[in-house]
Biopython code that builds the backbone (N, CA, C, O; Angstrom):
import numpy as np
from Bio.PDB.StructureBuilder import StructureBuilder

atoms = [
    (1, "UNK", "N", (24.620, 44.787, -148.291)),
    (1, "UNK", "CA", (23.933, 44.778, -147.014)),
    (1, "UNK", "C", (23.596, 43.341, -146.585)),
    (1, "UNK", "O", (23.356, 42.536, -147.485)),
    (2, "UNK", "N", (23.553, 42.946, -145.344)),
    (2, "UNK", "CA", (22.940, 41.941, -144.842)),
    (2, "UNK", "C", (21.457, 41.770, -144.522)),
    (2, "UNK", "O", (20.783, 42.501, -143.798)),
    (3, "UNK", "N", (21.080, 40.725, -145.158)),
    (3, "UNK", "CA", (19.354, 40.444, -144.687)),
    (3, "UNK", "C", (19.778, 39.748, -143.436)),
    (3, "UNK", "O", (20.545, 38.785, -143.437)),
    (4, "UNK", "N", (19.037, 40.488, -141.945)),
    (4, "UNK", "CA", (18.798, 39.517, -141.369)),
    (4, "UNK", "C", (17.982, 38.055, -141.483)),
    (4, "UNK", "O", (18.030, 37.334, -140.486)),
    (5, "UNK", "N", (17.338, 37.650, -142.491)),
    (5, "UNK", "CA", (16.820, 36.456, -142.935)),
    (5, "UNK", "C", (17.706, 35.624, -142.945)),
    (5, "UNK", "O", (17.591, 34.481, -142.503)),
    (6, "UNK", "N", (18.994, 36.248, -143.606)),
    (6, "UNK", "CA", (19.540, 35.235, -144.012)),
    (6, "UNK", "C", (20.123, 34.382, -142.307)),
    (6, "UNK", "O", (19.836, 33.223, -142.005)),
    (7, "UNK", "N", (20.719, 35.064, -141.689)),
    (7, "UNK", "CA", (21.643, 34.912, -139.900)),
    (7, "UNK", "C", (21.311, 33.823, -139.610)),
    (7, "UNK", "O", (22.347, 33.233, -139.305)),
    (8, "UNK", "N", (19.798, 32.641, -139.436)),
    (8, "UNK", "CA", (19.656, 31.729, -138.701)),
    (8, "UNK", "C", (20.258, 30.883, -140.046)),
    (8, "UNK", "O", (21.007, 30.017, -139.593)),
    (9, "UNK", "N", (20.225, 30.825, -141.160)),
    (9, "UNK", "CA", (20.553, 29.727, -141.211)),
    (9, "UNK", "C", (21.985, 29.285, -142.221)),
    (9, "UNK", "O", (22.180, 28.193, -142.755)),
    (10, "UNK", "N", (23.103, 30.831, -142.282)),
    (10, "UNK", "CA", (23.880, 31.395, -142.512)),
    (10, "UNK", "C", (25.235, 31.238, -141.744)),
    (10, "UNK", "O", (26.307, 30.789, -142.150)),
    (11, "UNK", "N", (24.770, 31.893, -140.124)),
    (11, "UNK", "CA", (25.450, 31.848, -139.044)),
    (11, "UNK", "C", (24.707, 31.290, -137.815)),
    (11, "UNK", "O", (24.618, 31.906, -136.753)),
    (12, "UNK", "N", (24.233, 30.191, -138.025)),
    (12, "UNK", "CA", (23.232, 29.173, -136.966)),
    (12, "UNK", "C", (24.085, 29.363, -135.693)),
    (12, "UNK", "O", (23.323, 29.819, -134.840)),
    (13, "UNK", "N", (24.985, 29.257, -135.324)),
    (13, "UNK", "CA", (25.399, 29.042, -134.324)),
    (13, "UNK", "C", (25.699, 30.407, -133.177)),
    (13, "UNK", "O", (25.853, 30.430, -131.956)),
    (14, "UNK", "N", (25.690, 31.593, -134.353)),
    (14, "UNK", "CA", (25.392, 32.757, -133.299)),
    (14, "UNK", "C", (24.578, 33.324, -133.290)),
    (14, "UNK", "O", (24.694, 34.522, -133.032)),
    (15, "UNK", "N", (23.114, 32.663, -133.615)),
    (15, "UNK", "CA", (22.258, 33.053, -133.388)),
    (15, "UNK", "C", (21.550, 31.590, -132.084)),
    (15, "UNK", "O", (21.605, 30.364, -132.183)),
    (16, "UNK", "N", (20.936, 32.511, -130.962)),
    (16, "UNK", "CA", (20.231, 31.931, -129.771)),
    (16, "UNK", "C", (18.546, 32.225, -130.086)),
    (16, "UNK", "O", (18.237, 33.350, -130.477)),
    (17, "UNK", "N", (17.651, 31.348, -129.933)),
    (17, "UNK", "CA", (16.516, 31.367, -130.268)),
    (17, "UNK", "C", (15.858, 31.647, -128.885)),
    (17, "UNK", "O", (16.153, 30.813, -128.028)),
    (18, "UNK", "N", (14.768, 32.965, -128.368)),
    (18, "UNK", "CA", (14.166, 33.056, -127.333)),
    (18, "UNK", "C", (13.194, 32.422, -127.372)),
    (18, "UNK", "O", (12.825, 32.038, -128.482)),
    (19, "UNK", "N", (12.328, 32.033, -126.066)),
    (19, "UNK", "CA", (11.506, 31.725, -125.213)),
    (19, "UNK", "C", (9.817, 32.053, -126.814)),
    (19, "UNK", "O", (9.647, 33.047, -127.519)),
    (20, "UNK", "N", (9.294, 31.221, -126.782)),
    (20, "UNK", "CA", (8.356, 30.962, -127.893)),
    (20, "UNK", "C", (7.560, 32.415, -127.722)),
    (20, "UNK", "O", (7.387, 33.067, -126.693)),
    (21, "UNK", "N", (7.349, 32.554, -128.398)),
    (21, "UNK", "CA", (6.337, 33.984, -128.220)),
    (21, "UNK", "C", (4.811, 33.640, -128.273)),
    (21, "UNK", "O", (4.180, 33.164, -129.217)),
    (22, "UNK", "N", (4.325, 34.037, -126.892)),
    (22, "UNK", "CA", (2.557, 33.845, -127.161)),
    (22, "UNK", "C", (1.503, 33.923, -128.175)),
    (22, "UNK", "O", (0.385, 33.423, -128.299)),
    (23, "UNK", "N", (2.339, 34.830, -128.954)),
    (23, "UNK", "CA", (0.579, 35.252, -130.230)),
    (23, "UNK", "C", (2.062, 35.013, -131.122)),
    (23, "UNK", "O", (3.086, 35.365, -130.536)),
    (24, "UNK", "N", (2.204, 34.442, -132.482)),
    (24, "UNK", "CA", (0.580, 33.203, -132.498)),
    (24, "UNK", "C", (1.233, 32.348, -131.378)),
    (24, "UNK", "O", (2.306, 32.353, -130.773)),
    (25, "UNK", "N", (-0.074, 31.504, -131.381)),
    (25, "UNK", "CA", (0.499, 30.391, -130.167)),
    (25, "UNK", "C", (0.871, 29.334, -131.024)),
    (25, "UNK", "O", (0.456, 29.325, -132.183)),
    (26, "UNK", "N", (1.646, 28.393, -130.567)),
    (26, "UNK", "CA", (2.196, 27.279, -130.871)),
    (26, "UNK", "C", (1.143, 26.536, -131.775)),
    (26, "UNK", "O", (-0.011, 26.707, -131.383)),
    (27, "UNK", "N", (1.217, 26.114, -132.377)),
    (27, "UNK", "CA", (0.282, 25.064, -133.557)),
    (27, "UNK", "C", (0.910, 23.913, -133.965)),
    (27, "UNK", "O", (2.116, 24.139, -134.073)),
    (28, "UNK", "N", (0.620, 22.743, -134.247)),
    (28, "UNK", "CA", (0.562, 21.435, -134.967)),
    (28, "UNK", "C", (0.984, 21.658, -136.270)),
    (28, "UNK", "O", (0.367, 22.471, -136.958)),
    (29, "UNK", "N", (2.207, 20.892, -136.835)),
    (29, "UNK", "CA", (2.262, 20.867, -137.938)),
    (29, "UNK", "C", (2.011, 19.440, -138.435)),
    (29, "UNK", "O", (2.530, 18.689, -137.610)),
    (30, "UNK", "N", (1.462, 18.763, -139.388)),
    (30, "UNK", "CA", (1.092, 17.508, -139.922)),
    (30, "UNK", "C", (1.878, 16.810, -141.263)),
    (30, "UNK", "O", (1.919, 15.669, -141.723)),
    (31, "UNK", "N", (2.413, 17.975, -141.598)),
    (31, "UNK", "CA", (3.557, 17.701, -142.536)),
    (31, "UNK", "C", (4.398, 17.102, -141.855)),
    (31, "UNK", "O", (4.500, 15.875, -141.882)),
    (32, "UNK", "N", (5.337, 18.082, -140.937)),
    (32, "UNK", "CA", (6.321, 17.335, -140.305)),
    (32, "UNK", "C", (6.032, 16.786, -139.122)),
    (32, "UNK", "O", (7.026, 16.632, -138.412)),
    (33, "UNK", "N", (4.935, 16.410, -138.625)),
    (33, "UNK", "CA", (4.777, 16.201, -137.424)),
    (33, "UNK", "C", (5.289, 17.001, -136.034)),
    (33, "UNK", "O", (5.542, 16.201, -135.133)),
    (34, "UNK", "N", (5.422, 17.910, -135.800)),
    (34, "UNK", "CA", (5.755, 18.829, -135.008)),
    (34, "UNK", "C", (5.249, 19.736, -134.381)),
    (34, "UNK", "O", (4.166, 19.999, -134.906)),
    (35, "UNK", "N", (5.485, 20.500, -133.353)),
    (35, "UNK", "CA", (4.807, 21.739, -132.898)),
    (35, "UNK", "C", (5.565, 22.510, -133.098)),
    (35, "UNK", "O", (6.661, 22.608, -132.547)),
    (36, "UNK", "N", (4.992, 23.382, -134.151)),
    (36, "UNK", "CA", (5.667, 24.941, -134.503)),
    (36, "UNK", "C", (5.533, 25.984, -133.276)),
    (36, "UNK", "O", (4.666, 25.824, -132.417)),
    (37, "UNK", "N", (6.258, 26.842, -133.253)),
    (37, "UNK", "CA", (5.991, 27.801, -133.011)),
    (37, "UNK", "C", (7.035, 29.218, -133.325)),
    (37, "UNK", "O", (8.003, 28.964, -134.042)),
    (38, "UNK", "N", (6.908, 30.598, -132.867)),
    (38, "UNK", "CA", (7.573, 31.511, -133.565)),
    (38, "UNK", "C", (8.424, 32.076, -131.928)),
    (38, "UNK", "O", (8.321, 31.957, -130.707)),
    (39, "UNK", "N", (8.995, 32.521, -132.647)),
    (39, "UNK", "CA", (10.481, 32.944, -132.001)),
    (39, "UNK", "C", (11.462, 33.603, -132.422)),
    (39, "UNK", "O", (12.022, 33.345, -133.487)),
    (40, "UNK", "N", (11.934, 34.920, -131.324)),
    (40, "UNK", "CA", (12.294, 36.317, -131.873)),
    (40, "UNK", "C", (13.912, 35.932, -131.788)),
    (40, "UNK", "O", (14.637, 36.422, -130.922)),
    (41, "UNK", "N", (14.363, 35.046, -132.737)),
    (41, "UNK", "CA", (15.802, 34.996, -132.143)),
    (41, "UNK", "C", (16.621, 35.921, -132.063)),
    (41, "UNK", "O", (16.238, 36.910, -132.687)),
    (42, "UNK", "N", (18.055, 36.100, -131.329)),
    (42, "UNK", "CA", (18.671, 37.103, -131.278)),
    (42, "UNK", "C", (20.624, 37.065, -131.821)),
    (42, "UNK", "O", (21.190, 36.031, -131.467)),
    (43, "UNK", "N", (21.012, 37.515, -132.158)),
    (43, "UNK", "CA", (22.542, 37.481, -132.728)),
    (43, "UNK", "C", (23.444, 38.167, -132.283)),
    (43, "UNK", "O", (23.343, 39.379, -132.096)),
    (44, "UNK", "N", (24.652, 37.350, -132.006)),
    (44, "UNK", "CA", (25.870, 37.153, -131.461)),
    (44, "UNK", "C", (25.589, 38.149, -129.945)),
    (44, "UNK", "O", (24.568, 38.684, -129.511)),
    (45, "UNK", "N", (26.920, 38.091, -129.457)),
    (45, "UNK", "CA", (26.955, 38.195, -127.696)),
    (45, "UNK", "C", (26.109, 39.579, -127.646)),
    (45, "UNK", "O", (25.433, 39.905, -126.671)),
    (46, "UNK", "N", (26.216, 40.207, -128.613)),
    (46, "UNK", "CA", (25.403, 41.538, -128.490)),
    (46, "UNK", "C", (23.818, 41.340, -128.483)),
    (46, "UNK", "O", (23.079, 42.301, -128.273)),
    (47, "UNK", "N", (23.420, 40.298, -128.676)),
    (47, "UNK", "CA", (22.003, 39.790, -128.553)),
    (47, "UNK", "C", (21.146, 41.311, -129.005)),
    (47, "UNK", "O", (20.544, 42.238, -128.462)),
    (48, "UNK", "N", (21.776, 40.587, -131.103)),
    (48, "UNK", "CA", (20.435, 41.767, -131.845)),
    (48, "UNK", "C", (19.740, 40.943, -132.239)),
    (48, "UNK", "O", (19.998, 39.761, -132.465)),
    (49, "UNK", "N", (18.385, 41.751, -132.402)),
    (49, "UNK", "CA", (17.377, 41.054, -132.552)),
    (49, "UNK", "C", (17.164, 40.646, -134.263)),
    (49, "UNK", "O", (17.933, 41.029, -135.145)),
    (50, "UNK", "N", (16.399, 40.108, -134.403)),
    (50, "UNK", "CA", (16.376, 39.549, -135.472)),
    (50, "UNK", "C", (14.679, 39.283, -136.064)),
    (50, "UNK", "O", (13.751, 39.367, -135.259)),
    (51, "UNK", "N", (14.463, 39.011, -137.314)),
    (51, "UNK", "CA", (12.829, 39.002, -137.283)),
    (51, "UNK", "C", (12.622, 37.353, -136.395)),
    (51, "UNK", "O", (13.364, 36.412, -136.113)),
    (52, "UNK", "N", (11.070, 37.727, -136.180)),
    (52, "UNK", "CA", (11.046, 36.446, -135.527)),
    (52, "UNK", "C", (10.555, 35.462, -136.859)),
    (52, "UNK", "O", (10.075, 35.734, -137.959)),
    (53, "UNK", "N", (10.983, 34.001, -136.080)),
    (53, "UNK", "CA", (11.251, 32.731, -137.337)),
    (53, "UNK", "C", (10.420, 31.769, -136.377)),
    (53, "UNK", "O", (10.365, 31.759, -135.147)),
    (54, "UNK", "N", (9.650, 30.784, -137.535)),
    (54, "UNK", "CA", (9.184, 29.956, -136.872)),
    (54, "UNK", "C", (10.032, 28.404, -137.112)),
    (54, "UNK", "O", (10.580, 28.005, -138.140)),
    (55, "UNK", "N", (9.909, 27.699, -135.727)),
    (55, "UNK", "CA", (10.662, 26.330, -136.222)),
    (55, "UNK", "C", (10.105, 25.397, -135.091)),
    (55, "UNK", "O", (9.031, 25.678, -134.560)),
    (56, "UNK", "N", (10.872, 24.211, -134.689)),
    (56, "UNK", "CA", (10.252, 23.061, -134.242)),
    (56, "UNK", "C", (10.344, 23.568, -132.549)),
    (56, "UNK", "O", (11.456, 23.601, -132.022)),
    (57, "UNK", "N", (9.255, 23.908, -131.849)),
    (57, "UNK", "CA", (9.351, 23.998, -130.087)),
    (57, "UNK", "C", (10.605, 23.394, -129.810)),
    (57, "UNK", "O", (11.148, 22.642, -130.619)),
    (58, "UNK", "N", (11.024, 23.647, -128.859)),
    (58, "UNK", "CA", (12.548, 23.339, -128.260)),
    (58, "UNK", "C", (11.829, 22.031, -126.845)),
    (58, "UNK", "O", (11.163, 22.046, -125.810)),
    (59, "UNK", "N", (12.337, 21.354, -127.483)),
    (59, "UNK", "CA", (12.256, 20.451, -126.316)),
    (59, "UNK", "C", (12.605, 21.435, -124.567)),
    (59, "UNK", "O", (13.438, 22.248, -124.168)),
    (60, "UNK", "N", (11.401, 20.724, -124.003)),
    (60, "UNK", "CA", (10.996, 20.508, -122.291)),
    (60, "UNK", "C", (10.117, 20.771, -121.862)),
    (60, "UNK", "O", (9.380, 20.573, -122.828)),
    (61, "UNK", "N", (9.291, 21.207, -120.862)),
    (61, "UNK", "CA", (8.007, 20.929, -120.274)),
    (61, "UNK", "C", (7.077, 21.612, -121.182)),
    (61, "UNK", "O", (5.963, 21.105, -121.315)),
    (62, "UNK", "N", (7.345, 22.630, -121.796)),
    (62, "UNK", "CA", (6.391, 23.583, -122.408)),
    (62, "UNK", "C", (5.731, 22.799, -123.821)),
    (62, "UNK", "O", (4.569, 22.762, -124.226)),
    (63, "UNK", "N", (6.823, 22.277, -124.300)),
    (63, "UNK", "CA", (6.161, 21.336, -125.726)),
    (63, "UNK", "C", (5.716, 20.260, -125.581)),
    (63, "UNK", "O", (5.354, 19.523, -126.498)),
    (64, "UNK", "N", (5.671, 19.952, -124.101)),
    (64, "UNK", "CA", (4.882, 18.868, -123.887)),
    (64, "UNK", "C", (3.624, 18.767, -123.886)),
    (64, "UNK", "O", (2.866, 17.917, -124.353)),
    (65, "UNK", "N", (3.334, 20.442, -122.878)),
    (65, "UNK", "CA", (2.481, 20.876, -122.570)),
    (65, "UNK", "C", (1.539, 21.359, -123.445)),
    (65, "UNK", "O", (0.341, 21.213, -123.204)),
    (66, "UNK", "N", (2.077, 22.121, -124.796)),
    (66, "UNK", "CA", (1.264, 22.527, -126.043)),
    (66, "UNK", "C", (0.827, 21.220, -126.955)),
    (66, "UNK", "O", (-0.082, 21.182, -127.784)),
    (67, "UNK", "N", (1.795, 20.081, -126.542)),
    (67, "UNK", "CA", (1.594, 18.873, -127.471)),
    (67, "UNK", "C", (0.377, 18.348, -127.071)),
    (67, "UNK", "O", (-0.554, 17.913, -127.748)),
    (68, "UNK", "N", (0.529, 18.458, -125.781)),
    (68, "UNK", "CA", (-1.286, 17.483, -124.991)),
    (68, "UNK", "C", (-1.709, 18.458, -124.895)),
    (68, "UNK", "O", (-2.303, 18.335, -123.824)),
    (69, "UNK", "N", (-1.975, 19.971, -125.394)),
    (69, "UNK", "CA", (-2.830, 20.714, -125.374)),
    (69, "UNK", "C", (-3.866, 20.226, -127.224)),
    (69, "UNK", "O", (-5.071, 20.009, -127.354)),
    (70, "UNK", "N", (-3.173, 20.220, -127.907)),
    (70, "UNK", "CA", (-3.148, 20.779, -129.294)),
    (70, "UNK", "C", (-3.831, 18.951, -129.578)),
    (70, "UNK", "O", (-4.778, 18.878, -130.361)),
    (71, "UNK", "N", (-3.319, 17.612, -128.934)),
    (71, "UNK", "CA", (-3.862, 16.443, -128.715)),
    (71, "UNK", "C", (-5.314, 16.538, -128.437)),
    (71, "UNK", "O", (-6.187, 16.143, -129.210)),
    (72, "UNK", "N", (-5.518, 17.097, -127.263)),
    (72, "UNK", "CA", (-7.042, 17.098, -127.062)),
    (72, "UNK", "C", (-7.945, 18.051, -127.568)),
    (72, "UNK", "O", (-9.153, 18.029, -127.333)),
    (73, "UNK", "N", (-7.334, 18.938, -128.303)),
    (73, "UNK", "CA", (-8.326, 19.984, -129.665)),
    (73, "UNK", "C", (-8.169, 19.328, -130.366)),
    (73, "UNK", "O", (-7.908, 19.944, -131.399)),
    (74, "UNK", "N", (-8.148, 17.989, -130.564)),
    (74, "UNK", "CA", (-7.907, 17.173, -132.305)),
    (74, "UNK", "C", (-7.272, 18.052, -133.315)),
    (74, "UNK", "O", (-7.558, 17.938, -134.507)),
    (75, "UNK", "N", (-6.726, 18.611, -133.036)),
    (75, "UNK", "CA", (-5.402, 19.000, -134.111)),
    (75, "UNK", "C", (-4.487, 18.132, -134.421)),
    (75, "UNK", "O", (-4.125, 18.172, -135.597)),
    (76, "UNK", "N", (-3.728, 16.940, -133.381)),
    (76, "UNK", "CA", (-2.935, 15.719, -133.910)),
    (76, "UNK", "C", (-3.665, 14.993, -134.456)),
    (76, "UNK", "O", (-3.656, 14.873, -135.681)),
    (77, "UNK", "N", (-4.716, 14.136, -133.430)),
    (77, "UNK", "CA", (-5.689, 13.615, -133.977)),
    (77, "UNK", "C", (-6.796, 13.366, -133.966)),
    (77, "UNK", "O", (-7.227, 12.908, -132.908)),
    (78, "UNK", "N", (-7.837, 13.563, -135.210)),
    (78, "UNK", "CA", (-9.326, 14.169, -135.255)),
    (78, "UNK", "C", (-9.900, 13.496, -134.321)),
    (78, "UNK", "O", (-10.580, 14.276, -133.654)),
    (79, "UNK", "N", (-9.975, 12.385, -133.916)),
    (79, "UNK", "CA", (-10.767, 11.632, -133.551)),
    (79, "UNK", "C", (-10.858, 12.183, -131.667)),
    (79, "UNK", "O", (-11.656, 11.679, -130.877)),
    (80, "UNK", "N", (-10.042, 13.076, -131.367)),
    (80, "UNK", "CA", (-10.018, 13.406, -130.057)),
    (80, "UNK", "C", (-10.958, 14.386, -130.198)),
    (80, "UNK", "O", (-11.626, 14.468, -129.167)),
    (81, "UNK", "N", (-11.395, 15.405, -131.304)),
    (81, "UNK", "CA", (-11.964, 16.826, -131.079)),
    (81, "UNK", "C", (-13.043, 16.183, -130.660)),
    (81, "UNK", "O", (-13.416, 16.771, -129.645)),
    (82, "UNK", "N", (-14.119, 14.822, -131.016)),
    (82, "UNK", "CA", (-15.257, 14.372, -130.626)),
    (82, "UNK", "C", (-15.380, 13.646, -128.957)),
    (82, "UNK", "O", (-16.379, 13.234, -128.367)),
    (83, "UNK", "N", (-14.236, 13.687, -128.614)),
    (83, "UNK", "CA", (-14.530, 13.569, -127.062)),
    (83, "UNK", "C", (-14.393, 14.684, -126.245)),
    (83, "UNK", "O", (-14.202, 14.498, -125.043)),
    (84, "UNK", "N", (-14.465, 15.942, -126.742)),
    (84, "UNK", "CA", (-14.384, 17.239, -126.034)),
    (84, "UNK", "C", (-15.965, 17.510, -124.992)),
    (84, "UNK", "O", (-15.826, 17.766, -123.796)),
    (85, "UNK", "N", (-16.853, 17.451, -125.379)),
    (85, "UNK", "CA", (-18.150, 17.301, -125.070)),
    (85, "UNK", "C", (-17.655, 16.451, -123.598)),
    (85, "UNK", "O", (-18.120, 17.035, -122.618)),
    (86, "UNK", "N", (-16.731, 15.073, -123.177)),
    (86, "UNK", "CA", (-16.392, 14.397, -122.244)),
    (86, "UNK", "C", (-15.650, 15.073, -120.993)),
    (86, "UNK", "O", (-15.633, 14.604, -119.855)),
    (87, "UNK", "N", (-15.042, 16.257, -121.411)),
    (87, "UNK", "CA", (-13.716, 16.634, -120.767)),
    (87, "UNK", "C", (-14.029, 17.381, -119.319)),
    (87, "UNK", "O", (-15.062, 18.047, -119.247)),
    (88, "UNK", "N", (-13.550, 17.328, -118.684)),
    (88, "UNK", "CA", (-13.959, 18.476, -117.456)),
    (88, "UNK", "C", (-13.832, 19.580, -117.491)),
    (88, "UNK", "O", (-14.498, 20.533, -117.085)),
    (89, "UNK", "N", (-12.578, 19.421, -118.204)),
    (89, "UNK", "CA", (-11.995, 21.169, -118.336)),
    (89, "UNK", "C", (-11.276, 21.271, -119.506)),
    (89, "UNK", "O", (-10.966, 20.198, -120.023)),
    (90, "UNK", "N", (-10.813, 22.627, -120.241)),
    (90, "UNK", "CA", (-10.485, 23.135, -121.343)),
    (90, "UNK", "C", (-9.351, 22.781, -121.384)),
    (90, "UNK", "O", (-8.526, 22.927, -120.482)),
    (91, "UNK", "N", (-9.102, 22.050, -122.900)),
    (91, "UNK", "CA", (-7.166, 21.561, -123.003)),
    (91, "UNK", "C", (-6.762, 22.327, -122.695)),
    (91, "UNK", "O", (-5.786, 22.061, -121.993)),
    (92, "UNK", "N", (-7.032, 23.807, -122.862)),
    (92, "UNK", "CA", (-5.925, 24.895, -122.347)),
    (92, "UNK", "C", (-5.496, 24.720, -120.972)),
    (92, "UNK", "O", (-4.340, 25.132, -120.872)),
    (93, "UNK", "N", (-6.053, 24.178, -119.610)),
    (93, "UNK", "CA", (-5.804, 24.199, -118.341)),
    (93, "UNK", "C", (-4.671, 23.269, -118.678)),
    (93, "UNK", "O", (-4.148, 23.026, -117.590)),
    (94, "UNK", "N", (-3.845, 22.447, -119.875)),
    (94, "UNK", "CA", (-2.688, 21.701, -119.922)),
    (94, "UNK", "C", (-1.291, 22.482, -119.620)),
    (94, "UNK", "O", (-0.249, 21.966, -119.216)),
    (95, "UNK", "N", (-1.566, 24.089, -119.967)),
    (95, "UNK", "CA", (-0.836, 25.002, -120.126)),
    (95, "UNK", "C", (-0.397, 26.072, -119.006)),
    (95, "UNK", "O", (0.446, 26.954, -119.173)),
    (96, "UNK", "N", (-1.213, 25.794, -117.703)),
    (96, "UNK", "CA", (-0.539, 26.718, -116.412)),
    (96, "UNK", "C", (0.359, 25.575, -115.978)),
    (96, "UNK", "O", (0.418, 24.353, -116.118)),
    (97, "UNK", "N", (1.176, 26.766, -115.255)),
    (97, "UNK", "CA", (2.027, 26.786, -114.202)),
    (97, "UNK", "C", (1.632, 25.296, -113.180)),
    (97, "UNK", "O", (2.194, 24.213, -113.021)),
    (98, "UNK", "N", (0.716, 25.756, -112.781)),
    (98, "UNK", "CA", (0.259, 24.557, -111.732)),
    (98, "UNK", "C", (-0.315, 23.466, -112.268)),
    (98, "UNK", "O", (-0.938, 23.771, -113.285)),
    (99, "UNK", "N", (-0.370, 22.213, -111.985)),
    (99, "UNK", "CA", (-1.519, 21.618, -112.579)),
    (99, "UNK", "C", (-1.997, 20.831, -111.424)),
    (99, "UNK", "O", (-1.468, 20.743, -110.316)),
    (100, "UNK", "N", (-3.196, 20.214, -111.898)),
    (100, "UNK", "CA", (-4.104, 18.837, -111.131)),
    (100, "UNK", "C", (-3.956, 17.885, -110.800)),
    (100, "UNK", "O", (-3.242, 17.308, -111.621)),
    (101, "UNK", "N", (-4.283, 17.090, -109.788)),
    (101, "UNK", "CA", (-3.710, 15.887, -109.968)),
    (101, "UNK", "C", (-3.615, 15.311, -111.626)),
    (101, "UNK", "O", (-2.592, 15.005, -112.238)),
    (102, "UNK", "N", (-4.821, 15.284, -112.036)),
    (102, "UNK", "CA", (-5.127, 14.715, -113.304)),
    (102, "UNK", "C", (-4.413, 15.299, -114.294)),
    (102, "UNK", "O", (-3.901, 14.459, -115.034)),
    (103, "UNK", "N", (-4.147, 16.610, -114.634)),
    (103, "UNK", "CA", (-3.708, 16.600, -115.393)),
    (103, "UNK", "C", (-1.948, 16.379, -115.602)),
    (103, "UNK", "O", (-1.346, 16.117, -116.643)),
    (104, "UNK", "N", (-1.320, 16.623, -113.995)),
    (104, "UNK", "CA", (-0.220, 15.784, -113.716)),
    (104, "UNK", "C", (0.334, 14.800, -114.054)),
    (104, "UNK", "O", (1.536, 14.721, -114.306)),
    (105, "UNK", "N", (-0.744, 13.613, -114.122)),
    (105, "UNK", "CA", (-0.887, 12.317, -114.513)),
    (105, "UNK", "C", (-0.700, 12.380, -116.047)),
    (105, "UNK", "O", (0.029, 11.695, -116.763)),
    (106, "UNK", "N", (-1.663, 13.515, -116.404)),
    (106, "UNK", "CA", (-1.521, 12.825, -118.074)),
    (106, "UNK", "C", (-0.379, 13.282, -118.595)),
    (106, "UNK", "O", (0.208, 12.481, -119.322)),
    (107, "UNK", "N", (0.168, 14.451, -118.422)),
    (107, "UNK", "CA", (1.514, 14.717, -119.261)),
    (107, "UNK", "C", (2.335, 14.016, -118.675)),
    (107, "UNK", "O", (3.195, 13.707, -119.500)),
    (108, "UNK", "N", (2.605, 13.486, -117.475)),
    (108, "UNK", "CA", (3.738, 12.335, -116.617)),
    (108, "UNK", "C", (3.361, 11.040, -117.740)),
    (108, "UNK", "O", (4.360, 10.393, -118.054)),
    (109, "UNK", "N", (1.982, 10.554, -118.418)),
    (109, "UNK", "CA", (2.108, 9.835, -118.962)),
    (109, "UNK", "C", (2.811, 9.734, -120.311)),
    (109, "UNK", "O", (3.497, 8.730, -120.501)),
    (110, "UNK", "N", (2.730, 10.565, -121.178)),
    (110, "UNK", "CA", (3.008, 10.907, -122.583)),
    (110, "UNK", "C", (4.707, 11.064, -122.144)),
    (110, "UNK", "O", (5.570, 10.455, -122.776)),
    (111, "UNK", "N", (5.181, 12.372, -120.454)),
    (111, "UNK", "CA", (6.722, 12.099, -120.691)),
    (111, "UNK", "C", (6.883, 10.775, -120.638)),
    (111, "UNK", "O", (7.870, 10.574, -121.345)),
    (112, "UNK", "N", (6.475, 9.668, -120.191)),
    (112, "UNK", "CA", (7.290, 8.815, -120.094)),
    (112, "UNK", "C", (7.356, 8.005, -121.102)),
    (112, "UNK", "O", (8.199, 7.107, -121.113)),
    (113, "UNK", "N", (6.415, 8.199, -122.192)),
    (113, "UNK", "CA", (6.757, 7.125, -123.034)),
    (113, "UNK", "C", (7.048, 7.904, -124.497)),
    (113, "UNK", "O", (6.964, 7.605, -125.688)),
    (114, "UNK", "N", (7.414, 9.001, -123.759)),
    (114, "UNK", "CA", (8.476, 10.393, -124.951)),
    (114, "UNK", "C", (7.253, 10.550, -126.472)),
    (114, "UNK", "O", (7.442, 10.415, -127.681)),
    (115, "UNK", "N", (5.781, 10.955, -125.495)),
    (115, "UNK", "CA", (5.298, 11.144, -127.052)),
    (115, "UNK", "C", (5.009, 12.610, -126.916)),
    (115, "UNK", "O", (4.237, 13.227, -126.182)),
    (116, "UNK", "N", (5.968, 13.029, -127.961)),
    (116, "UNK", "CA", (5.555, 14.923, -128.531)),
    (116, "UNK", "C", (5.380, 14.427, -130.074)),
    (116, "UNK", "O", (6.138, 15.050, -130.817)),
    (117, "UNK", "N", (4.522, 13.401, -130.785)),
    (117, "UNK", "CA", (4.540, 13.633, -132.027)),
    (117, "UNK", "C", (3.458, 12.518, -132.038)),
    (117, "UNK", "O", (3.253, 11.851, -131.024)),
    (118, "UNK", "N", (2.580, 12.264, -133.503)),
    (118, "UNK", "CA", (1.949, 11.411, -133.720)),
    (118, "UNK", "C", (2.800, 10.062, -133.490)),
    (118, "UNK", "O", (2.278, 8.963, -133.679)),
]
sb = StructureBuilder()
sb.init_structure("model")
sb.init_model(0)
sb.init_chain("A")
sb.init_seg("    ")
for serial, (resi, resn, name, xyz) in enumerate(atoms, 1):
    if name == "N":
        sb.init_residue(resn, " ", resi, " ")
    sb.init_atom(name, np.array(xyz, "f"), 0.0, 1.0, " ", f" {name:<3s}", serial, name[0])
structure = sb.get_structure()
């Protein structure tokens, strides 16, 4: 019999990884420096499902967005959780659809100088 366990990293290439799944949410890893998160990938053109696997966020707006989320909960780094008391609003507002001027600004800052990692 086949374990699907084995498929992602067996037959990597026919397997397609979906869209991050909300619960759990994305988290900080400090080992590898990364933002984990989990994801129900699926296999070959028949797109079966597979258990979900966790691995490194897929680069574009969204891991940017969990990166300067997960930044200002001092999860990258501690020294930010003590300016929370400062903030206007909850890192989570890093994470809609729309954003603020301000918070526009800050992830336009981090894309541009490509920081998703310590």
């Amino acid at each position: 019999p086949i374990n699907p366990q084995w498929l992602p990293r067996l037959a990597a290439p026919m397997c397609d990884r979906t869209a991050p799944l909300p619960d759990p949410a994305p988290r900080y890893d400090s080992a590898t420096d990364q933002v984990l998160c989990v994801t129900a990938p699926v296999f070959s053109d028949l797109c079966w499902e597979i258990p979900p696997k966790t691995g490194p966020m897929p680069p574009g707006p969204e891991r940017l967005k969990h990166f300067a989320k997960l930044l200002l909960e001092g999860k990258v780094a501690p020294g930010f959780k003590a300016l929370a008391p400062w903030f206007n609003d909850r890192p989570s507002m890093l994470l809609r659809s729309w954003a603020t001027p301000k918070v526009a600004h800050f992830l336009s800052a981090l894309k541009l100088k490509d920081v998703y990692s310590r």
